[in-house]
C-alpha positions as CSV (number, residue, x, y, z in Angstrom):
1,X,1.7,-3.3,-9.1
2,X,4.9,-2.4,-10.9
3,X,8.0,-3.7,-9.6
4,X,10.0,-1.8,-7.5
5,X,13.0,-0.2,-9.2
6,X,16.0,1.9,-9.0
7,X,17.8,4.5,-10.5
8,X,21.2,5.5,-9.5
9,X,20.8,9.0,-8.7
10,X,23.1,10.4,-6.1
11,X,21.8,12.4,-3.1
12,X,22.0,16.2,-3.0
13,X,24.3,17.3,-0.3
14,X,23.7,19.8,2.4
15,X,26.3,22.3,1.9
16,X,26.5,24.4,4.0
17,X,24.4,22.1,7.1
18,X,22.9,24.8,8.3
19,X,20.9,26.0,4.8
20,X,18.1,24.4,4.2
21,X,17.4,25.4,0.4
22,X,15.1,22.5,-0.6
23,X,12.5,22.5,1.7
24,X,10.5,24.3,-0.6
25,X,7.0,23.6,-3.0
26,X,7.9,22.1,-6.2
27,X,5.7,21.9,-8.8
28,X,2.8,19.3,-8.0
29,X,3.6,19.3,-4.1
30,X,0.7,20.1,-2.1
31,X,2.2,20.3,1.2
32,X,5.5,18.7,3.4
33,X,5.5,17.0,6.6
34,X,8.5,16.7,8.9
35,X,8.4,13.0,7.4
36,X,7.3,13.6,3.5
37,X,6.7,15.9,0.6
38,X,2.9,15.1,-1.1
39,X,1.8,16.2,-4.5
40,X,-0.6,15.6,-6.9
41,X,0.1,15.0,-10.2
42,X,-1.5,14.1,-13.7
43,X,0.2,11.5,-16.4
44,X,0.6,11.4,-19.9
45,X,-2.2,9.7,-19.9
46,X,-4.8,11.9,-18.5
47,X,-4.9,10.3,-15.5
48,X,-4.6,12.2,-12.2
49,X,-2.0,10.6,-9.6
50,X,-1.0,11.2,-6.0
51,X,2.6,10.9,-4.9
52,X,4.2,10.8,-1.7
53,X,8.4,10.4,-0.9
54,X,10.6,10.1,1.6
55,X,13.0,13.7,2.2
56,X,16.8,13.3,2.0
57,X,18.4,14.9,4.5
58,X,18.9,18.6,2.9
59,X,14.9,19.2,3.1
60,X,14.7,17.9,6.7
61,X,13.2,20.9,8.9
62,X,15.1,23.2,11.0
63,X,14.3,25.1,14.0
64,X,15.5,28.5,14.5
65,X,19.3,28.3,15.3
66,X,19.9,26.1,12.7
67,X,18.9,22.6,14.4
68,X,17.7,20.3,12.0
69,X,15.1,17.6,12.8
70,X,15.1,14.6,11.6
71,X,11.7,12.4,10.9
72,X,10.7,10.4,13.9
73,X,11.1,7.0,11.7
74,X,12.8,5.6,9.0
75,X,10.5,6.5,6.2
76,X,11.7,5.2,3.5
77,X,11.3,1.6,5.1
78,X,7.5,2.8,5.7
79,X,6.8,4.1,1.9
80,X,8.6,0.8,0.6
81,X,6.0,-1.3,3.6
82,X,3.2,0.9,2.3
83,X,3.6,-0.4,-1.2
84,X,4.3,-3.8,-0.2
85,X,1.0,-3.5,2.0
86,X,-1.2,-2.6,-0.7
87,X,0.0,-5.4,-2.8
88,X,-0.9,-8.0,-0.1
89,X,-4.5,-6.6,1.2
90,X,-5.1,-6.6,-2.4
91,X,-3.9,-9.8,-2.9
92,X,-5.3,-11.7,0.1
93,X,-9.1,-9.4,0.5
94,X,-11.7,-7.5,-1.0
95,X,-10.6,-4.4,0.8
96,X,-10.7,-1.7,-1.7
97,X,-7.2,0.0,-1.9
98,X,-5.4,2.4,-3.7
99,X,-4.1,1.0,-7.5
100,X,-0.3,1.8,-6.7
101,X,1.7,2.8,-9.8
102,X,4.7,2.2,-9.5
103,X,7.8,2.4,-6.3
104,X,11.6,3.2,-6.8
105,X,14.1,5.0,-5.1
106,X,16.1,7.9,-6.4
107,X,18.4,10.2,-5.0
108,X,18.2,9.3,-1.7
109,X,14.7,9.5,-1.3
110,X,12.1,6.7,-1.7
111,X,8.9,7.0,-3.9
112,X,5.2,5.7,-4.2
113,X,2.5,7.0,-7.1
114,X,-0.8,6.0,-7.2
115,X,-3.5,6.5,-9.2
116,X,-5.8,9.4,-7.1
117,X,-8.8,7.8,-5.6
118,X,-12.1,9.6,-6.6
119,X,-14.6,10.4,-3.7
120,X,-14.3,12.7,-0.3
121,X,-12.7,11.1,3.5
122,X,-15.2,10.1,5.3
123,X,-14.1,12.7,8.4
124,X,-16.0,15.3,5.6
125,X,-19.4,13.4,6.1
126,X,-22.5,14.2,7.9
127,X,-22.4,12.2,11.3
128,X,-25.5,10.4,9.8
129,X,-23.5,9.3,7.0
130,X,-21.0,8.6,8.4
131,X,-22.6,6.2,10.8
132,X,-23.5,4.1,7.0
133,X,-19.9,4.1,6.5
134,X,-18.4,2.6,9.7
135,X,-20.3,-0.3,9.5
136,X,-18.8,-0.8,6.5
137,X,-15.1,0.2,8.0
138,X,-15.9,-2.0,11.1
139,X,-16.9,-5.6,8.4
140,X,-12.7,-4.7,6.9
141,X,-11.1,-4.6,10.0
142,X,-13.4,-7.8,10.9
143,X,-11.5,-9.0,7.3
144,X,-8.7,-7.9,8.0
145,X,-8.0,-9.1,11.7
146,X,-9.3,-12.7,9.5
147,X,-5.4,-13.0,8.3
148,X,-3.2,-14.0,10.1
149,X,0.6,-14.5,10.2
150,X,3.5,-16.0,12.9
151,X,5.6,-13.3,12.5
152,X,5.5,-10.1,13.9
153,X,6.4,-7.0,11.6
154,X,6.2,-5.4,8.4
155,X,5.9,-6.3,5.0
156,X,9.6,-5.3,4.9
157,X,11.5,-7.4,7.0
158,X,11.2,-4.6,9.9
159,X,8.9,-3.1,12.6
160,X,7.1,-0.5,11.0
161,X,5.2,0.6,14.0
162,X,2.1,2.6,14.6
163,X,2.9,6.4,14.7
164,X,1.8,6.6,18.5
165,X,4.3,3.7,19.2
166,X,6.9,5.1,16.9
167,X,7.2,8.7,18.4
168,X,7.8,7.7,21.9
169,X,10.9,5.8,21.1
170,X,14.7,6.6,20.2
171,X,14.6,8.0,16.7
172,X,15.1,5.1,14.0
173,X,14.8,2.3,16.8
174,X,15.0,-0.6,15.1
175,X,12.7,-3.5,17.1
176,X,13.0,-7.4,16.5
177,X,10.5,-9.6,17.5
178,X,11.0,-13.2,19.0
179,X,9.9,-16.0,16.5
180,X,6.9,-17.3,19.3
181,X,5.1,-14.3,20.4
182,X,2.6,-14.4,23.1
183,X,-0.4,-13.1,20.9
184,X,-2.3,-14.1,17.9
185,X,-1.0,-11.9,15.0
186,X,-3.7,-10.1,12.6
187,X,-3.3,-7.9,9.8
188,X,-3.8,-4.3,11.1
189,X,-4.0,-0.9,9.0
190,X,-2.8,0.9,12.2
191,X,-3.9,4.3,11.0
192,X,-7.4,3.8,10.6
193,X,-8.3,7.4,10.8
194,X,-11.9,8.7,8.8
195,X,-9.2,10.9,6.4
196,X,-7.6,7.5,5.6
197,X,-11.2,6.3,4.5
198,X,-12.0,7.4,1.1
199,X,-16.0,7.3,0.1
200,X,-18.2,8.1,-2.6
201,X,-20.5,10.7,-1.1
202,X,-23.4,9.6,-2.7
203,X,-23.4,6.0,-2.6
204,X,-21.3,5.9,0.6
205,X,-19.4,3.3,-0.5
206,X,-15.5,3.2,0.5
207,X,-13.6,3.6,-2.5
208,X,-10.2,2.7,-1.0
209,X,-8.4,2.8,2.7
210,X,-5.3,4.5,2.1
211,X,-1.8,5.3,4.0
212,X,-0.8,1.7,4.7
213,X,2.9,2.8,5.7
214,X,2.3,1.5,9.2
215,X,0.6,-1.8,8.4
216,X,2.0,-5.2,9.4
217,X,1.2,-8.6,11.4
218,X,0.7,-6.9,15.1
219,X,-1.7,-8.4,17.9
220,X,-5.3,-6.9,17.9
221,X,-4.5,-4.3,20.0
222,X,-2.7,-2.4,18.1
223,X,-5.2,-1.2,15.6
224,X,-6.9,1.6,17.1
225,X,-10.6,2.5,16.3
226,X,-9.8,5.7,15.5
227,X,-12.6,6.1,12.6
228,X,-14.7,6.3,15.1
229,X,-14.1,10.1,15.7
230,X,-12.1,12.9,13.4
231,X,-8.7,13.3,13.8
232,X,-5.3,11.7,13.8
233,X,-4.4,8.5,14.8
234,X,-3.5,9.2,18.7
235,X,-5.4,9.8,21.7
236,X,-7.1,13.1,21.8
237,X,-8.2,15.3,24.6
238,X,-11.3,16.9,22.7
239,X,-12.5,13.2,22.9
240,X,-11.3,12.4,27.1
241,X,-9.2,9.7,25.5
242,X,-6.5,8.1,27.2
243,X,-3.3,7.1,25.6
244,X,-3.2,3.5,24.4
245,X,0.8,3.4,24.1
246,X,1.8,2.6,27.7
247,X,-0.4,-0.7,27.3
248,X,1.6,-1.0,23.5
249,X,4.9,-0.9,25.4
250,X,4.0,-3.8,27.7
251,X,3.0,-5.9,24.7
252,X,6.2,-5.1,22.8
253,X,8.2,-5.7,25.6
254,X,6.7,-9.5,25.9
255,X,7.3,-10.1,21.8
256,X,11.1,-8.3,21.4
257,X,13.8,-10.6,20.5
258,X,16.4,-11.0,22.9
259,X,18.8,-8.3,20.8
260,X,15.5,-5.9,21.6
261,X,14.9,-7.0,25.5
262,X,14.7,-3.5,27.3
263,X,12.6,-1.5,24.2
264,X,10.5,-0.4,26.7
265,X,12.5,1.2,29.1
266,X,13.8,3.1,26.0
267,X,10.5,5.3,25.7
268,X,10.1,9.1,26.4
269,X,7.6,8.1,29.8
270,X,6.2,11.8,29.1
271,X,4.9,11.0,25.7
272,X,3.7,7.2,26.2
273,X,1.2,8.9,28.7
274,X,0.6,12.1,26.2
275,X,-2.9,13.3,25.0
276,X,-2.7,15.5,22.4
C-alpha cells in the first residue's frame, strides 16, 4: 500500500452557511451518504478503481430550514483506520482484501482508492449459495478473532467504533480505553454485512471483505454475525432481532479510561434499544 500523503489544499468555505452548493454528483460519484461521497473511477492505466472520501463541511446535508447535519462520526479518522486496516489483515492473514491504492488528504476531506474488486456481494446470491459462502465467511472471522492485541481501538490511535455503537452516542465522542481491559481483544471487521462480502459467482469464492473503517482490537462481542441475513449492520425488525448495543454499552463502560468513565450514561437510551 502507498504511503499516506498530503497535499496542502485549503478547504472550500461555506459562504453563505445556509447554501449547500456542493452536495452534488461529480463526475465518477455514484452516490453520497450523510458520511461520504463514492465513485467509481478508471486510471490511466485501464484499470477500474473505487474511491470513497470524507465531506468537508460545505457538502454536509441540510434539512429543510437550512439545518445542517453533520456525520454521526469523525470520518476522516474511519477512512484513514480503514486503510490502515487493510494493510494489517493483509499483513497478518490470508483474508482476501481490497488492494488499496493509495490514502491522502486534501482540502479538508480525507481519501482512499482501491483497485475495484471483480465479482457480485454475496447478499445478491441464491440462499443456496450463499450457504457455500458463509462457511467460508464464518473460517475468516475464526482467523480473524485468532489475533489478538492488549489494546483496545483502532488502527489510528482512536475508537473507531461499530456504526450501531457510534450512532447512539454524542456526535464525534471521542472514547479512551483503560490499558487492562476486562476481555480478551480480537481483531473484528465490525461490519460484516453480505454487501461487504465480495464473491465470484461461479466459483463462490470471496474475492475480498471490504469497508474496514470500523475495524479494530474490540472483545468478541462486538462483531456481529450480520452475514448471516441481508441488510445493514444493525438489528432489524424483518429478522425479530433485538438490539445488541445496550449489552455494547455495558462492555465499554467496564474498558473506558478514567477520562471516559460515564460513556454510557452519554447514550441516546431511545436508540441503544432501537430496531430498525
Amino acid at each position: 500500500m502507498a504511503e499516506q500523503s498530503f497535499v496542502d489544499t485549503p478547504p472550500v468555505p461555506r459562504t453563505p452557511p445556509e447554501h449547500n452548493p456542493l452536495r452534488v454528483k461529480d463526475p465518477g460519484c455514484e452516490y453520497i451518504t450523510f458520511e461520504k461521497k463514492y465513485y467509481k473511477l478508471v486510471g490511466q492505466d485501464g484499470v477500474k478503481r473505487f474511491m470513497k472520501r470524507s465531506l468537508s463541511d460545505v457538502e454536509w446535508a441540510m434539512r429543510d430550514g437550512g439545518r445542517i447535519i453533520p456525520p454521526t462520526y469523525d470520518v476522516a479518522v474511519h477512512v484513514r483506520n480503514e486503510a490502515a486496516a487493510i494493510a494489517y489483515v493483509r499483513a497478518h492473514t490470508d483474508i482476501p482484501v481490497p488492494n488499496v491504492v493509495c490514502s491522502f488528504d486534501d482540502g479538508g476531506r480525507t481519501y482512499l482508492i482501491e483497485d475495484e474488486v471483480p465479482g457480485v456481494s454475496m447478499a445478491d446470491l441464491p440462499d443456496d449459495a450463499k450457504a457455500v459462502v458463509m462457511k467460508e465467511v464464518e473460517a475468516h472471522i475464526r482467523t480473524l478473532q485468532s489475533v489478538k492485541r492488549t489494546a483496545m481501538g483502532g488502527f489510528c490511535g482512536v475508537a473507531c467504533l461499530p456504526y450501531r455503537l457510534a450512532c447512539v452516542l454524542p456526535k464525534y465522542e471521542k472514547v479512551a480505553f483503560r490499558p487492562d481491559v476486562p476481555y480478551e481483544l480480537v481483531l473484528c471487521h465490525n461490519d460484516m454485512s453480505q454487501h461487504n462480502i465480495i464473491v465470484d459467482p461461479e466459483t463462490l469464492k470471496i474475492n475480498a471483505i471490504i469497508d474496514w473503517e470500523f475495524a479494530g482490537f474490540y472483545p468478541k462481542e462486538f462483531e456481529g454475525a450480520f452475514y448471516k441475513r441481508p441488510g445493514a449492520s444493525v438489528a432489524l425488525a424483518k429478522y425479530n432481532e433485538v438490539s445488541d448495543v445496550p449489552h455494547l454499552l455495558n462492555i465499554l463502560e467496564e474498558c473506558a479510561s478514567e477520562e471516559s468513565k460515564g460513556v454510557s450514561q452519554k447514550a441516546d437510551s431511545s436508540l441503544a434499544t432501537r430496531v430498525w
